[in-house]
C-alpha positions as CSV (number, residue, x, y, z in Angstrom):
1,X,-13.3,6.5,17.5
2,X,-15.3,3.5,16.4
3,X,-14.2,1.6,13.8
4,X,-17.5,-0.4,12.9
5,X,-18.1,3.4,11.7
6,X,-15.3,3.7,8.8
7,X,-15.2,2.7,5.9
8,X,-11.6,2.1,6.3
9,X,-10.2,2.2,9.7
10,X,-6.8,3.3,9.2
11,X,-3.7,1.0,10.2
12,X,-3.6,2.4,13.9
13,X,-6.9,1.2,14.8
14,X,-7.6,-1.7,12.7
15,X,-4.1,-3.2,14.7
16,X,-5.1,-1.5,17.8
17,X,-4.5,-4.3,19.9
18,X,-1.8,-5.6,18.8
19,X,-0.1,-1.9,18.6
20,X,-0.4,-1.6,22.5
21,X,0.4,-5.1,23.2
22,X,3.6,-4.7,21.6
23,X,4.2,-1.2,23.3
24,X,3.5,-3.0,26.5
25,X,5.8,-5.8,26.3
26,X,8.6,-3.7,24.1
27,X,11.9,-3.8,25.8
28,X,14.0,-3.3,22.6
29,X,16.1,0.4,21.8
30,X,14.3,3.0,20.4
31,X,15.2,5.5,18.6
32,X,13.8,9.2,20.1
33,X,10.2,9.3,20.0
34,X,9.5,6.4,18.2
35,X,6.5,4.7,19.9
36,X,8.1,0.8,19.0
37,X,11.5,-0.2,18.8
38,X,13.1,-1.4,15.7
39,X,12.4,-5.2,16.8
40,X,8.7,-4.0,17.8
41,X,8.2,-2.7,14.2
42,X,9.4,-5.0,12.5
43,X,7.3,-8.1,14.7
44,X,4.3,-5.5,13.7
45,X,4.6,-5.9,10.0
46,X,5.9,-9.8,9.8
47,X,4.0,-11.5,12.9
48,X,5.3,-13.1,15.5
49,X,5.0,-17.0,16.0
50,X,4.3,-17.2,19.4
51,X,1.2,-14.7,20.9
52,X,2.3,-11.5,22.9
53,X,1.4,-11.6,26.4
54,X,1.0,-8.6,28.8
55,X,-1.6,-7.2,31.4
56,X,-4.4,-7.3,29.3
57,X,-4.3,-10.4,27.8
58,X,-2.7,-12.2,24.8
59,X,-2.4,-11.4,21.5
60,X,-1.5,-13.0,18.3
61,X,0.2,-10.3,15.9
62,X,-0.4,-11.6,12.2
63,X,1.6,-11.5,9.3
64,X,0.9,-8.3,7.2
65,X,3.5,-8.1,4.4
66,X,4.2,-10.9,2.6
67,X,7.3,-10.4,0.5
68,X,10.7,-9.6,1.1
69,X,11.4,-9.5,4.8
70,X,14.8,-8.5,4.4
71,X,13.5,-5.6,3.1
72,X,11.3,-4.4,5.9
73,X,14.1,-4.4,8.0
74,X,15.9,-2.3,5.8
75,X,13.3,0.0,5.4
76,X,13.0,0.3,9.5
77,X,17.0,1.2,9.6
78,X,16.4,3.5,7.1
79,X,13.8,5.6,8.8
80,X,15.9,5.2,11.8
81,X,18.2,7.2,10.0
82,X,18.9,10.4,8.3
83,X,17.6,9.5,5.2
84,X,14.5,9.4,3.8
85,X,12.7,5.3,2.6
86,X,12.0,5.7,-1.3
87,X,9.4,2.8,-2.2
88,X,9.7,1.9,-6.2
89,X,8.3,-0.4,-8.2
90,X,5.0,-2.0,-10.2
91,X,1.7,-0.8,-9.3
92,X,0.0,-3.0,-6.9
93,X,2.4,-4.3,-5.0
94,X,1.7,-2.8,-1.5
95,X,4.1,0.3,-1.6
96,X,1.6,2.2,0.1
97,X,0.2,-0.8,2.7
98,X,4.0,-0.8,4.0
99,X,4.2,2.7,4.4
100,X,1.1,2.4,6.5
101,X,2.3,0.0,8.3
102,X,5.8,2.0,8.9
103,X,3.9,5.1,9.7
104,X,1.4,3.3,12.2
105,X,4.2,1.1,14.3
106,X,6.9,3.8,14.1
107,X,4.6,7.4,14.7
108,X,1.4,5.9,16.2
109,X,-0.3,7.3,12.9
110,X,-0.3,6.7,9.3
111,X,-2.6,9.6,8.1
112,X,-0.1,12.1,7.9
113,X,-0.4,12.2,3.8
114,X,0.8,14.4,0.6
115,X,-0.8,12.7,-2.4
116,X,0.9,13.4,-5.1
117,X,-0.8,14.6,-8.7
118,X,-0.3,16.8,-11.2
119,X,-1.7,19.7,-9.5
120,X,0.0,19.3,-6.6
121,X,1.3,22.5,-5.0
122,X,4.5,23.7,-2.8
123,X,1.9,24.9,-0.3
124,X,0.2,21.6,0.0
125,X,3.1,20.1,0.9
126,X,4.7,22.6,3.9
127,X,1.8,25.2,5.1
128,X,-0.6,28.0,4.0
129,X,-2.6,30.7,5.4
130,X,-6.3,31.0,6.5
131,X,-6.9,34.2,4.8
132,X,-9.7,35.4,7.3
133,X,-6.9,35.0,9.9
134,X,-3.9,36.9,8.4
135,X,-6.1,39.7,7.1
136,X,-7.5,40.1,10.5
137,X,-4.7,39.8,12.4
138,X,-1.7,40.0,10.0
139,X,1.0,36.5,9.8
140,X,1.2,34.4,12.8
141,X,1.0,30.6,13.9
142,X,-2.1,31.2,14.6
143,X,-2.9,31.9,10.9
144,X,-0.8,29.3,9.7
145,X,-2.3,26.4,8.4
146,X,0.4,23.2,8.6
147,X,0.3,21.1,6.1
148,X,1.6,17.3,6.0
149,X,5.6,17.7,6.1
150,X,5.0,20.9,9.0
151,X,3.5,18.5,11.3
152,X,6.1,15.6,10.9
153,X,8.6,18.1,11.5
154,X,7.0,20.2,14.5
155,X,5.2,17.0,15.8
156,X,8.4,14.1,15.1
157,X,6.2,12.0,13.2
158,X,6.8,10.5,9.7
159,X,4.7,12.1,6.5
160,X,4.0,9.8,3.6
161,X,4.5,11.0,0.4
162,X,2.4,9.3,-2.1
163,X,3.6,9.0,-5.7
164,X,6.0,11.8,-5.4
165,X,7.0,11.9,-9.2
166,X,3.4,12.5,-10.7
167,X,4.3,15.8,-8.6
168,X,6.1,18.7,-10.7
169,X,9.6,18.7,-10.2
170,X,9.7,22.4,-8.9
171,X,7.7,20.6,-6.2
172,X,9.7,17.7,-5.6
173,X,12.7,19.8,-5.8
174,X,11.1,21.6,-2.4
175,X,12.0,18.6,-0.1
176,X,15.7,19.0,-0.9
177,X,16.2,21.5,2.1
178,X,14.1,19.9,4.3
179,X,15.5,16.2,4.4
180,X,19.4,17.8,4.1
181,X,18.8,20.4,7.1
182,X,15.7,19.4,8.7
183,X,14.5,22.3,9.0
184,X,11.7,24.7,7.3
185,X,11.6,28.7,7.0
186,X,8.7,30.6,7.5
187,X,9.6,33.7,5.8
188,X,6.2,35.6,6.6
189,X,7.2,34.8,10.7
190,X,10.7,36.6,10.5
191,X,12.4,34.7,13.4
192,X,10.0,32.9,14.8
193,X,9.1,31.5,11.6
194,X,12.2,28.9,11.8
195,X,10.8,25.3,12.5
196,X,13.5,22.8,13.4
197,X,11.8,19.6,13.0
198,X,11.7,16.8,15.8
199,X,14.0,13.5,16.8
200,X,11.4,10.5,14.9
201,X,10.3,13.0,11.6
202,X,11.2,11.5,8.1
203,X,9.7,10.9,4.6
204,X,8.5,8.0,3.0
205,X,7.7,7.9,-0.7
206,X,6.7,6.0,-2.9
207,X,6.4,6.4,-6.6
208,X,5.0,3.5,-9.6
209,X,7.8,2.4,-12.0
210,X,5.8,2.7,-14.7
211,X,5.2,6.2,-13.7
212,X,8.9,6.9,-14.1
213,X,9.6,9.6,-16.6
214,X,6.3,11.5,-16.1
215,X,8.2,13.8,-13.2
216,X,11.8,12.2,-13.1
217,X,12.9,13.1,-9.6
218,X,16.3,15.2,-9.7
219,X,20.0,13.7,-9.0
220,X,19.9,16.0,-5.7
221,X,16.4,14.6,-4.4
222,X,17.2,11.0,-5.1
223,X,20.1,11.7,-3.2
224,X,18.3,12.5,-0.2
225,X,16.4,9.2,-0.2
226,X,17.3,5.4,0.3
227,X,15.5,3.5,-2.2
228,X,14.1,0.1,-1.9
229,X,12.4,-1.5,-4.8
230,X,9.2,-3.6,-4.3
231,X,9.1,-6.5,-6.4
232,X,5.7,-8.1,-7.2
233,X,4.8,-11.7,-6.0
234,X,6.6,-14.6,-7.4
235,X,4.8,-17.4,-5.6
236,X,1.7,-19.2,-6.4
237,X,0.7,-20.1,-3.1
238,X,1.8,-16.9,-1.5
239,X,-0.3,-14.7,-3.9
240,X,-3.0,-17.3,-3.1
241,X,-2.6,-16.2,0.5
242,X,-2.1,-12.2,0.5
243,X,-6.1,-12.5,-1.8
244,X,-7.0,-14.3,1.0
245,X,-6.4,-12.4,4.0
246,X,-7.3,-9.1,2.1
247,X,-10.0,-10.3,1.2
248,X,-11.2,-11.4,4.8
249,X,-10.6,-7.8,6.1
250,X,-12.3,-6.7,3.7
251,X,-15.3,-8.1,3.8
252,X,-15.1,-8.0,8.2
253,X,-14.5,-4.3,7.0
254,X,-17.9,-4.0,4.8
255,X,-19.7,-6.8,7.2
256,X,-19.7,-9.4,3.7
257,X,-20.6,-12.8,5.8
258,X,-19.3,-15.0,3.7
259,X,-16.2,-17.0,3.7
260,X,-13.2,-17.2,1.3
261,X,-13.9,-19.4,-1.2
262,X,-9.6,-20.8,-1.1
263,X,-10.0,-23.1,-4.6
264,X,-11.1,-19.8,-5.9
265,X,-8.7,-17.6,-4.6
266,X,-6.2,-20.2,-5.8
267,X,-7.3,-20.1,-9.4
268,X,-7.2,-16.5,-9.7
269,X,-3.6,-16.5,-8.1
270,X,-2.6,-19.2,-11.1
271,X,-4.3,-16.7,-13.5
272,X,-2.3,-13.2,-12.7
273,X,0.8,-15.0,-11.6
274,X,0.7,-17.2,-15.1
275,X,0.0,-13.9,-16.7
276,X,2.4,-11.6,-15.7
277,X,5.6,-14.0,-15.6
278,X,4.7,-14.5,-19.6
279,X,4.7,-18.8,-18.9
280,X,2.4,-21.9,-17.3
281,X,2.7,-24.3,-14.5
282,X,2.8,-27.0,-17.3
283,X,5.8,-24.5,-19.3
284,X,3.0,-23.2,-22.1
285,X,4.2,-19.8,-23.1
286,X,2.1,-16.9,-22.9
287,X,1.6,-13.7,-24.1
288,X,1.7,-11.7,-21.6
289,X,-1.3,-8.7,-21.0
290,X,0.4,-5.0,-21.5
291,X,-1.6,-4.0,-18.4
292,X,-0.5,-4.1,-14.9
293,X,-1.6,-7.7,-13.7
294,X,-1.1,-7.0,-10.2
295,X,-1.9,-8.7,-6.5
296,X,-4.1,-5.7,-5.4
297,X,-5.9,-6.1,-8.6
298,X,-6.6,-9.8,-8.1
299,X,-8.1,-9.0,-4.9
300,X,-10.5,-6.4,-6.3
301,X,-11.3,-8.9,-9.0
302,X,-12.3,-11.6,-6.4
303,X,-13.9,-9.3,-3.8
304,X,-16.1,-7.6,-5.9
305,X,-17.2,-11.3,-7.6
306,X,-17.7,-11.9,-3.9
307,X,-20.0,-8.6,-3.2
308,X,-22.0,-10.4,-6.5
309,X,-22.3,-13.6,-5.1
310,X,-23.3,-11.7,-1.6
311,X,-25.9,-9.6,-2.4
312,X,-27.2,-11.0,-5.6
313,X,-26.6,-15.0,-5.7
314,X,-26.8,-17.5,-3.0
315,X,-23.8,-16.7,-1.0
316,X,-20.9,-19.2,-3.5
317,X,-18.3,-17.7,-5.5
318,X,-20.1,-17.2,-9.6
319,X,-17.3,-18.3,-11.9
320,X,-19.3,-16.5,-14.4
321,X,-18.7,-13.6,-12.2
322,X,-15.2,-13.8,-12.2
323,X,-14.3,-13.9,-15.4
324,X,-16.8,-10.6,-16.2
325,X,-14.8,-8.9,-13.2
326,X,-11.4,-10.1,-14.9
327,X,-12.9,-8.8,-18.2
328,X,-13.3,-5.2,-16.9
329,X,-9.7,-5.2,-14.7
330,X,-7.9,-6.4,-18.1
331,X,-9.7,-3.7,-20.3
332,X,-8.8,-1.0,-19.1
333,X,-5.3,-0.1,-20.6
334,X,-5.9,-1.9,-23.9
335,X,-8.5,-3.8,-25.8
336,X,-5.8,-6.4,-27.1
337,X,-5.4,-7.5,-24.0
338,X,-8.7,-9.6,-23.8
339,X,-7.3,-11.1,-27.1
340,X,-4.1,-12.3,-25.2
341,X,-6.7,-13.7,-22.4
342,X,-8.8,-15.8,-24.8
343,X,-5.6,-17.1,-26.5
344,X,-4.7,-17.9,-22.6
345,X,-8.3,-19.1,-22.1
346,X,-7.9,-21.5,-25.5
347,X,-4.5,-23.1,-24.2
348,X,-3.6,-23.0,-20.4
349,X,-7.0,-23.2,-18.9
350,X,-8.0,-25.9,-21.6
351,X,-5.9,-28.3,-20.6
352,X,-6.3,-27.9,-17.2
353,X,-10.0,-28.2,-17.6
354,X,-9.4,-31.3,-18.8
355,X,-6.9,-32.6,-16.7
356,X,-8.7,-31.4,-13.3
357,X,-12.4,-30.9,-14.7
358,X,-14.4,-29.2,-12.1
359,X,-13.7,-25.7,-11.2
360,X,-11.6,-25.3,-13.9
361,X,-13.8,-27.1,-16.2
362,X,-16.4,-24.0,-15.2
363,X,-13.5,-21.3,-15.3
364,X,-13.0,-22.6,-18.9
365,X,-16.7,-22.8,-19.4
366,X,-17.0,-19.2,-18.7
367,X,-14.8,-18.0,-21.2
368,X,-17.9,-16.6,-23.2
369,X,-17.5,-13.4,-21.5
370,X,-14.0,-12.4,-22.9
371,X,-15.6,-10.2,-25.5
């Protein structure tokens, strides 16, 4: 497969190389049929400081989840376990990039998906028929069609379930027999319709906090599941970082030849991080926005002010820009919100327009577009 021709090469062959250099130097324990070890995974997911050598050359394998490392190795002896790895917390806080991450070091794939909505069904989630077939020939495997969980169980590979409680709870309740017994009936195969699922097969979820209450998972379902809660960013310069380097693959992603403006990316960190903790760098308090002020939403903000800049400007970051971008990701939930910028706009970035002048002298500038 050639991954110039995706829109968005999934884990396994963005990290290619560095997946088989790892499998080719990996001399840790594995659990059965887990294609890294433990140590592997986890070197996968935090980087390494020193490149991986093997036959084919050396690689350096980068940091991909900045956060909580203690928690990535927790998550890793989870899934090594019986239990299935529950990931809570705020939206945008790369739940779903670490289960992708999981899924590719740990099964060699991270497509195995249930995404979870309100019309999600029971049969979405373990198997249904092709009709054609089982009229033809009545019910067989042949006519089965597996869906996610049936091929982590029959293949030993881990299935990702995406924000399991926007799914009905008769549909949650479904994965209580298969994460207690491990295995799934068939009813329409008599006995051959009993599938025992492989040494590596578990469940990741993940589910928004803010979510919670639309589906409340069940006492017996939670039970089945470790949970692990993902906190956003508290750093400055850390959130400056993760914009960066998702911004960089994305636009080596889209083929966006331009670089990372990093004063930029700083500013916008200072913004959402000043934002969502409610005070300043200088101690001003601030009334915080009711939406989510997220990371992954400060990288949308600044890579689609870069795709402006690209394709319409002369290749710099437009502060204009960012502020109309910030506009529209702050607008969405609730109008007051823009009212809670300006007042933000009036104070913090005021004074530090005035203090630093330059950049922030334009980000202040621009504050014409918070209408």
């Amino acid at each position: 497969m050639d991954e110039h021709k995706l829109l968005r090469p999934p884990v396994e062959i963005r990290y290619r190389e560095e997946l088989e250099a790892l499998k080719a130097t990996d001399t840790g324990k594995k659990p059965e049929n887990w294609q890294l070890s433990p140590r592997a995974v986890r070197t996968f997911i935090l980087g390494s400081r020193t490149p991986v050598s093997h036959e084919g050359g050396s690689v350096v394998i980068g940091k991909k989840y900045f956060g909580n490392d203690a928690l990535v190795e927790r998550c890793i002896i989870t899934l090594a376990g019986n239990r299935g790895l529950m990931l809570v917390g705020e939206p945008g806080t790369a739940k779903t990039m670490l289960s992708e991450l999981l899924s590719a070091a740990i099964s060699g794939v991270s497509t195995n998906t249930i995404q979870g909505t309100a019309g999600t069904t029971e049969d979405m989630i373990k198997y249904s028929w092709n009709y054609a077939l089982l009229l033809a020939k009545g019910p067989s495997r042949e006519a089965l069609v597996p869906s996610p969980l049936y091929v982590g169980m029959e293949q030993g590979i881990l299935t990702r379930f995406e924000e399991i409680t926007r799914t009905p709870a008769e549909v949650q309740d479904s994965l209580i027999s298969v994460l207690s017994d491990k295995v799934l009936n068939v009813p329409e195969l008599g006995d051959e319709g009993i599938l025992f699922a492989r040494p590596g097969f578990n469940v990741i979820g993940t589910a928004n906090t803010r979510d919670k209450g639309v589906n409340e998972m069940s006492s017996a379902l939670k039970r089945r599941f470790n949970f692990e809660t993902v906190l956003p960013v508290r750093e400055v310069a850390l959130e400056k970082q993760i914009i960066i380097n998702e911004v960089q693959n994305l636009a080596a992603e889209n083929r966006i030849d331009m670089p990372v403006d990093e004063d930029v990316a700083e500013l916008l960190a200072s913004t959402y991080h000043e934002l969502r903790e409610g005070v300043s760098a200088m101690g001003h308090r601030i009334d915080s926005p009711g939406c989510v002020m997220s990371t992954a939403e400060a990288v949308s903000v600044y890579y689609q002010t870069m795709i402006g800049a690209y394709y319409y400007g002369d290749g710099n970051m437009d502060v204009d820009g960012l502020v109309q971008n910030l506009v529209g990701a702050l607008s969405k939930e609730n109008q007051e919100d823009l009212t809670r910028v300006k007042d933000y706009f009036n104070t913090v970035i005021k004074d530090r327009a005035g203090k630093e002048g330059g950049l922030w002298k334009r980000y202040y500038d621009a504050r014409k577009w918070l209408k």
